[in-house]
C-alpha positions in Angstrom: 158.7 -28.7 37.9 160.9 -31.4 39.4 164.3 -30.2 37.7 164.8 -26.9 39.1 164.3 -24.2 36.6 163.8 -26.6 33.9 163.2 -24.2 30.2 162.1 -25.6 27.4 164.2 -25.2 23.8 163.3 -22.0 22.4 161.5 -23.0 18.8 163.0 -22.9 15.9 159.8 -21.8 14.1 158.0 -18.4 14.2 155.3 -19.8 15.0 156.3 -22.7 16.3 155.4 -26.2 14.5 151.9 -27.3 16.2 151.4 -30.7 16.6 148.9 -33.5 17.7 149.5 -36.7 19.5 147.4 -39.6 19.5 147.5 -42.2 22.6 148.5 -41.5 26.0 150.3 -44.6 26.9 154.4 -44.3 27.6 155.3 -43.6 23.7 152.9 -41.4 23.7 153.6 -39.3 26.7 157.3 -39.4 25.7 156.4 -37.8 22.3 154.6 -35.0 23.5 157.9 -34.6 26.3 160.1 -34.3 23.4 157.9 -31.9 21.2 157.3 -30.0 24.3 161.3 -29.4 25.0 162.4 -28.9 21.2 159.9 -25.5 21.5 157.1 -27.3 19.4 153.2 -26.6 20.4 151.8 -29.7 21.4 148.0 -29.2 21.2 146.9 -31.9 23.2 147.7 -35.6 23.5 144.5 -37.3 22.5 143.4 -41.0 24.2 139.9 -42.8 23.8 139.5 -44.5 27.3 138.1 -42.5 30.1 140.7 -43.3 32.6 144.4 -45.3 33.0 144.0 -48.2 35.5 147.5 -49.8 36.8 147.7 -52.0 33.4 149.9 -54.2 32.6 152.9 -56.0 35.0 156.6 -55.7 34.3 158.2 -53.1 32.1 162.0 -52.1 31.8 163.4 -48.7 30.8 167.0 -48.7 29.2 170.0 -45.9 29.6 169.6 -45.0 26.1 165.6 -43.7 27.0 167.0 -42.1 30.4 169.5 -40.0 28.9 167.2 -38.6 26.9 163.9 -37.8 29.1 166.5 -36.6 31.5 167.5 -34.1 28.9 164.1 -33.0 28.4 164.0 -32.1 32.2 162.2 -34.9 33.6 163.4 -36.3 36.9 164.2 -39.6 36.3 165.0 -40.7 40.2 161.3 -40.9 40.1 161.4 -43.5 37.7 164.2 -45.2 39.9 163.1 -45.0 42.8 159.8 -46.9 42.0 161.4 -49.8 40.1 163.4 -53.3 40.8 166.4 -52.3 43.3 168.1 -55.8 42.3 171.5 -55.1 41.1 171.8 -58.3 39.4 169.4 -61.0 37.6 170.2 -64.6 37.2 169.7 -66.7 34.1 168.5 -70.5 35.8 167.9 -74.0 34.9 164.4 -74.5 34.1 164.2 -77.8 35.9 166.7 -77.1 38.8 167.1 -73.2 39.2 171.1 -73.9 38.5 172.8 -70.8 37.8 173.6 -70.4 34.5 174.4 -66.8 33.8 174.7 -64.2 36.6 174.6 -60.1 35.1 174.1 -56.6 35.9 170.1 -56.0 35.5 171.3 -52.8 33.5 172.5 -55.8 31.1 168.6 -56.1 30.0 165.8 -54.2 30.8 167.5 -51.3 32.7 165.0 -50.6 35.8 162.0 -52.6 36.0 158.9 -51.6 37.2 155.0 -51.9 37.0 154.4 -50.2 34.0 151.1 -48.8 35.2 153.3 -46.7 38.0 156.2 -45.5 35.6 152.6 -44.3 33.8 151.6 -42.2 35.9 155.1 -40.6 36.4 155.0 -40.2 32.6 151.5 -38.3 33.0 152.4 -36.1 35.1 155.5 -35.2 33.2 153.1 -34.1 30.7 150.6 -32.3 32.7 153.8 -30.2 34.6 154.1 -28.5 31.0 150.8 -27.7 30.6 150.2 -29.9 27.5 146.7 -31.1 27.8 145.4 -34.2 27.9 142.4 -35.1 26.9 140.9 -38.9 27.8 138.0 -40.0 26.4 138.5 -38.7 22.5 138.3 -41.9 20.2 139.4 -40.8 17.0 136.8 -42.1 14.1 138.8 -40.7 10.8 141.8 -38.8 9.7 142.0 -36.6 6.5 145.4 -36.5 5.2 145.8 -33.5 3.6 147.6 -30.3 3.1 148.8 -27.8 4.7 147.3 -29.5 7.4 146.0 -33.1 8.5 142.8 -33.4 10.2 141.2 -35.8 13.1 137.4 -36.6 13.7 136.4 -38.0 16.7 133.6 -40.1 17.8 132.2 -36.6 19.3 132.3 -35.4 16.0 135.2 -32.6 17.3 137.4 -32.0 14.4 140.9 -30.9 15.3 144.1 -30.2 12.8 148.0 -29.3 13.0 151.0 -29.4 11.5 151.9 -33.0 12.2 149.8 -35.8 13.7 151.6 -38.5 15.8 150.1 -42.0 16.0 151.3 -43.1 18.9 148.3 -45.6 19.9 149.8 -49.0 19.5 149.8 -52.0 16.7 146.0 -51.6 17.0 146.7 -47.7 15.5 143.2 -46.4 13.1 146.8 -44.5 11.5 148.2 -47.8 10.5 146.0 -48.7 7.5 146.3 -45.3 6.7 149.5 -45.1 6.5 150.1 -48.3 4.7 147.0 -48.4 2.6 145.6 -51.6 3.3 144.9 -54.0 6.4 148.1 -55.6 7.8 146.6 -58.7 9.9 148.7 -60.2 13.2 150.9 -63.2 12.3 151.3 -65.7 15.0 154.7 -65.6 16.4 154.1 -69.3 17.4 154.5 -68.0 21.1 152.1 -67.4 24.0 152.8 -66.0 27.2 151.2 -66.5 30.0 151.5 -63.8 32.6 150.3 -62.7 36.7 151.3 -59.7 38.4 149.9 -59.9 42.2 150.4 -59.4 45.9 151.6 -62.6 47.5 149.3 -63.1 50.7 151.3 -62.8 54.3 150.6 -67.1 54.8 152.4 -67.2 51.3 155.0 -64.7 51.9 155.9 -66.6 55.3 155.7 -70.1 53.9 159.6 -71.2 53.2 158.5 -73.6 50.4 157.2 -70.6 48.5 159.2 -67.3 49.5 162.2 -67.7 48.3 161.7 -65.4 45.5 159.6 -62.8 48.0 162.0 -61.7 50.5 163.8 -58.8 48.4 163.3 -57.5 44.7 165.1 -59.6 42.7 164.8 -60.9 38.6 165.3 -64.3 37.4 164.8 -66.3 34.3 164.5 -70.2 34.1 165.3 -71.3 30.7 164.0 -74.8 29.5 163.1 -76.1 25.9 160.8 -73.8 23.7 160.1 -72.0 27.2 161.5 -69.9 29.4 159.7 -68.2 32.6 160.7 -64.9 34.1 159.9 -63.9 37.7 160.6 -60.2 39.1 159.7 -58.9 42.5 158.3 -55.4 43.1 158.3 -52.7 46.5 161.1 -55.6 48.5 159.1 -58.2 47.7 155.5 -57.4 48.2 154.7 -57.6 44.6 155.3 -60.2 42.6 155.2 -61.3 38.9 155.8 -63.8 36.9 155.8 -64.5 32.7 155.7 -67.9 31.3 156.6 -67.8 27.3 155.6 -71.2 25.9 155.1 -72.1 22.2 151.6 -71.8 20.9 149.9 -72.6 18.3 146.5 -71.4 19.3 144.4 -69.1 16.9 143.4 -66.8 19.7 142.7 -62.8 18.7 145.5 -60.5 19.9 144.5 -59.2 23.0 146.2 -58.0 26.3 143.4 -59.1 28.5 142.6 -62.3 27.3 142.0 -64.8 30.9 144.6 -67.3 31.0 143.9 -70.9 31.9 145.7 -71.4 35.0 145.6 -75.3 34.6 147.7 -75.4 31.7 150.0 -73.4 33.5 150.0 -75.8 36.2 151.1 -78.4 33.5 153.6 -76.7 31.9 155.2 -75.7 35.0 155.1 -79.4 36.3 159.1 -80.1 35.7 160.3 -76.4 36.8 162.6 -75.8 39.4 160.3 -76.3 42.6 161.3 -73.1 44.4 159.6 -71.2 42.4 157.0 -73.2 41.0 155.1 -73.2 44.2 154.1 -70.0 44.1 153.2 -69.9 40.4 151.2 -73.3 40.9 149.2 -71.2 43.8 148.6 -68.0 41.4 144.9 -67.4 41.3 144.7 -66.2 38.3 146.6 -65.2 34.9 146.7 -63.6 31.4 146.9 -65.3 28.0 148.7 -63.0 25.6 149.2 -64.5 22.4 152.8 -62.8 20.4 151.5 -61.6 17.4 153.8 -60.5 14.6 153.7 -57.3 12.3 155.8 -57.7 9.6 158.4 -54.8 9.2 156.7 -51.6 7.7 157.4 -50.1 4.1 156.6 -46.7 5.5 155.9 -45.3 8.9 154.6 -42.0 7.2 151.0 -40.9 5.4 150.9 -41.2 1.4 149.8 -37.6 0.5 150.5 -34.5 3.2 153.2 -36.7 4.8 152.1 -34.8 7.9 151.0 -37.9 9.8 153.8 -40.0 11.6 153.6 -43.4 13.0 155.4 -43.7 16.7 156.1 -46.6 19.2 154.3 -50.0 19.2 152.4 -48.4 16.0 155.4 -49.1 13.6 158.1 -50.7 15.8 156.1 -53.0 18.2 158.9 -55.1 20.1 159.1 -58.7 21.8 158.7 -59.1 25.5 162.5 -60.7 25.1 163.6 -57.7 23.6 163.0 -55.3 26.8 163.2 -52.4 24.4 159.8 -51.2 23.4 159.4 -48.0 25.8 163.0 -47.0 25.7 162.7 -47.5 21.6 159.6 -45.5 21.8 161.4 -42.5 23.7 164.7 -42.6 21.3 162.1 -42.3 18.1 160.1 -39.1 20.1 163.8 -37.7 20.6 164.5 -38.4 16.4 161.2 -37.0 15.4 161.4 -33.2 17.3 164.9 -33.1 16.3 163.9 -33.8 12.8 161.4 -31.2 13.2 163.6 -28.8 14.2 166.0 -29.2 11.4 163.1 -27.8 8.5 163.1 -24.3 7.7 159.6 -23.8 8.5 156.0 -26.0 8.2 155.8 -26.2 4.3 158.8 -28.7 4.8 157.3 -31.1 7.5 156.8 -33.9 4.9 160.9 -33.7 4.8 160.9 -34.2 8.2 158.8 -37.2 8.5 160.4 -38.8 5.9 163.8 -38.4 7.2 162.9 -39.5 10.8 161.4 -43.1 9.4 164.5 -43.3 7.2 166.8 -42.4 10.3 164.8 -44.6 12.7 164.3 -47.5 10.9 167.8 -49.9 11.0 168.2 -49.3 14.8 164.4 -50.2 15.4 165.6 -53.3 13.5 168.2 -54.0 15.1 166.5 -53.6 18.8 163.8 -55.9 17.8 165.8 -58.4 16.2 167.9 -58.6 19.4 165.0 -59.7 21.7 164.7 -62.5 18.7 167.6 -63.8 19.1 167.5 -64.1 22.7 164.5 -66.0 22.6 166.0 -68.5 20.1 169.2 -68.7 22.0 167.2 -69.4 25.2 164.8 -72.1 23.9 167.5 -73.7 22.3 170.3 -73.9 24.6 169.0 -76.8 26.6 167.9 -78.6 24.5 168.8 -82.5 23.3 172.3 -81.9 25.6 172.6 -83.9 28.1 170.8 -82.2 30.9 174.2 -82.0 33.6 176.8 -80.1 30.9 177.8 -77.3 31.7 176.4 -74.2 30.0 178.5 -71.0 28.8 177.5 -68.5 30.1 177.5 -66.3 26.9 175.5 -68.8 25.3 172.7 -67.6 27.6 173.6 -63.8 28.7 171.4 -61.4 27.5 173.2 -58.8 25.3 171.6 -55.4 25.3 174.3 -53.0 26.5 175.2 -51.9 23.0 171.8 -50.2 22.7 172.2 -48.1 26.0 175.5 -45.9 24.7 172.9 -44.5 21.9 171.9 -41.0 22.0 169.0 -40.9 19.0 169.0 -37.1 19.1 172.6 -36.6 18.6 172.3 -39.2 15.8 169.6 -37.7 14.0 171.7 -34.2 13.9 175.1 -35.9 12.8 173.2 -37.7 9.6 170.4 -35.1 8.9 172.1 -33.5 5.8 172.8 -36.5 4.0 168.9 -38.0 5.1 167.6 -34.8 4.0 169.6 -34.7 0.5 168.2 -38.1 -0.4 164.7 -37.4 0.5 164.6 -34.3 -1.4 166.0 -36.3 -3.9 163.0 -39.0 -3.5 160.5 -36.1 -3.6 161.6 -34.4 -7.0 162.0 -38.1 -8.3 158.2 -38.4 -7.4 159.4 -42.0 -5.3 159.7 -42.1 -1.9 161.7 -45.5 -1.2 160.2 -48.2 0.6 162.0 -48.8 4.1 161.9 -53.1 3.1 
């Protein structure tokens, strides 16, 4: 393993806890990592397609997720070494490129990097400690039940443990499960458009378009009701770009949805012209639309309260937010702790309970943050006259407060008193709603 002599937490349990995790994207990769180094059997992380492609564009990774996969031995310099080496980002006029707000990139999104490469890092965290993982197994049905949950998949393979984690995204089979009825998308009222691709050499080398290409950097134009983010990737050679514009478009949530690259082009007609060039020449995009969930009542299953929502499946976050993963890693670090803290399996319902109980308000709190900044970003330009002079704080983006969090530590300082009321909510025969 990368960190020399790296050993797992012995487990608490004799046996130890088993468990199953569902979805091997980044949450789900980091919840088998934490099971894995609390000494808790993770049977296999379960995922229905047949193989990972390099999905997806830009993704950032706070402190607060670092401290913690660090922890459980992982050798985050891998991480580092593959993402954005800009030390700063810039916070721009849309129409101009004036510069508004200059900050630490650690102020937002940590490191940035293609999210398909930091996946790969993550999955081969996960197959250095042997936990298998098995692509390819769509589950079709879960049986909530005592003393232990069971999956069905499509193969007709039935598998059980101790706890099941859902960590397979706002599209989770778990979710209606969990919540007992159908929660549709809302329309956040938002669209993005988004391209992540390799500039050619004639582009790279053209002066009207490279500005942005010649080193990794991170920028964000801010305009009225949209704002457009740009990031290089490997110096420069990679290049991406993430137009948030409102939308009121009844378009089915999906990640892979072919973006109109004319529309684009009118959007983008008044934005700063050294770096609409390049987005003006992009052959081709994404339409994602920004769907809503409304905050869940419970992140747990009604009756064995053995299987556990995790990640975008209870806690999906806004693009602006540039908190999902790391929010995803700090509940993985919550949950095993959680799971250590019960004296043996009869009492994993205690566990789950107190995990969505101790996760919820910071969840919250993260995802209303990447609100705000939208708001605050749409808003600040507009119906001023278009030469005052900003504040900078007006615009800045303000994540730092999350990064000092350590989610483990947290859920050991407050389990006694989350455990007393939950007991307490068991004999009462009510567990309480989280909203």
């Amino acid at each position: 393993m990368g960190s020399m002599g790296y050993q797992p937490m012995p487990s608490p349990h004799n046996p130890p806890l088993t468990a199953i995790v569902i979805g091997a994207g980044l949450g789900g990769c980091a919840a088998a990592i934490a099971l894995h180094h609390h000494g808790h059997k993770v049977l296999c992380v379960l995922d229905k397609v047949r193989e990972f492609g390099r999905l997806g564009d830009s993704l950032g990774l706070g402190q607060n997720a670092f401290n913690l996969l660090e922890k459980w031995g992982c050798e985050v310099d891998e991480i580092k070494r593959i993402g954005n080496q800009a030390p700063n980002m810039t916070i721009r006029r849309w129409q101009d490129g004036k510069e508004l707000a200059v900050q630490p990139l650690m102020d937002m999104a940590g490191y940035i990097g293609h999210r398909g490469d930091y996946h790969d890092v993550f999955l081969e965290w996960v197959r250095q400690r042997g936990i298998p993982i098995r692509m390819g197994s769509e589950v079709v049905q879960y049986e909530d039940r005592d003393p232990q949950p069971t999956i069905t998949l499509k193969s007709g393979e039935q598998l059980s443990a101790d706890i099941i984690v859902a960590v397979d995204g706002i599209k989770s089979l778990a979710r209606p499960l969990v919540l007992g009825m159908r929660d549709d998308p809302v329309s956040s009222g938002y669209a993005c458009f988004r391209a992540f691709f390799r500039p050619t050499p004639e582009q790279r080398a053209d002066p009207r378009l490279n500005k942005y290409m010649r080193e990794d950097c991170v920028n964000f134009w801010i305009g009225a009701d949209m704002h457009m983010v740009q990031n290089t990737l490997r110096g420069g050679e990679e290049f991406n770009w993430i137009l948030t514009h409102k939308d009121d478009g009844d378009v089915p949530e999906s990640w892979f949805q072919p973006g109109d690259m004319e529309e684009v082009r009118r959007l983008t007609e008044t934005l700063d012209p050294e770096i609409r060039g390049i987005v003006q020449q992009t052959e081709s995009c994404l339409d994602w639309k920004i769907c809503y969930r409304k905050p869940l009542p419970t992140w747990v299953s009604p009756n064995s309260h053995r299987i556990a929502l995790l990640g975008d499946s209870c806690h999906a976050h806004l693009p602006t937010s540039a908190q999902g993963a790391s929010q995803a890693v700090e509940s993985a670090g919550c949950l095993a702790v959680c799971l250590d803290s019960i004296n043996g399996p009869e009492e994993v319902r205690i566990a789950t309970r107190a995990y969505e109980k101790l996760r919820f308000p910071r969840t919250r709190q993260s995802q209303t943050n990447g609100e705000d900044l939208r708001n605050r970003w749409h808003s600040a330009l507009k119906g001023v006259d278009a030469n005052r002079e900003i504040d900078p704080e007006e615009v800045m983006i303000k994540n730092r407060w999350l990064y000092s969090f350590d989610a483990e530590e947290d859920a050991r300082q407050r389990w006694k008193d989350v455990r007393r009321v939950v007991e307490e909510e068991f004999r009462a025969g009510k567990i309480e709603p989280l909203c």
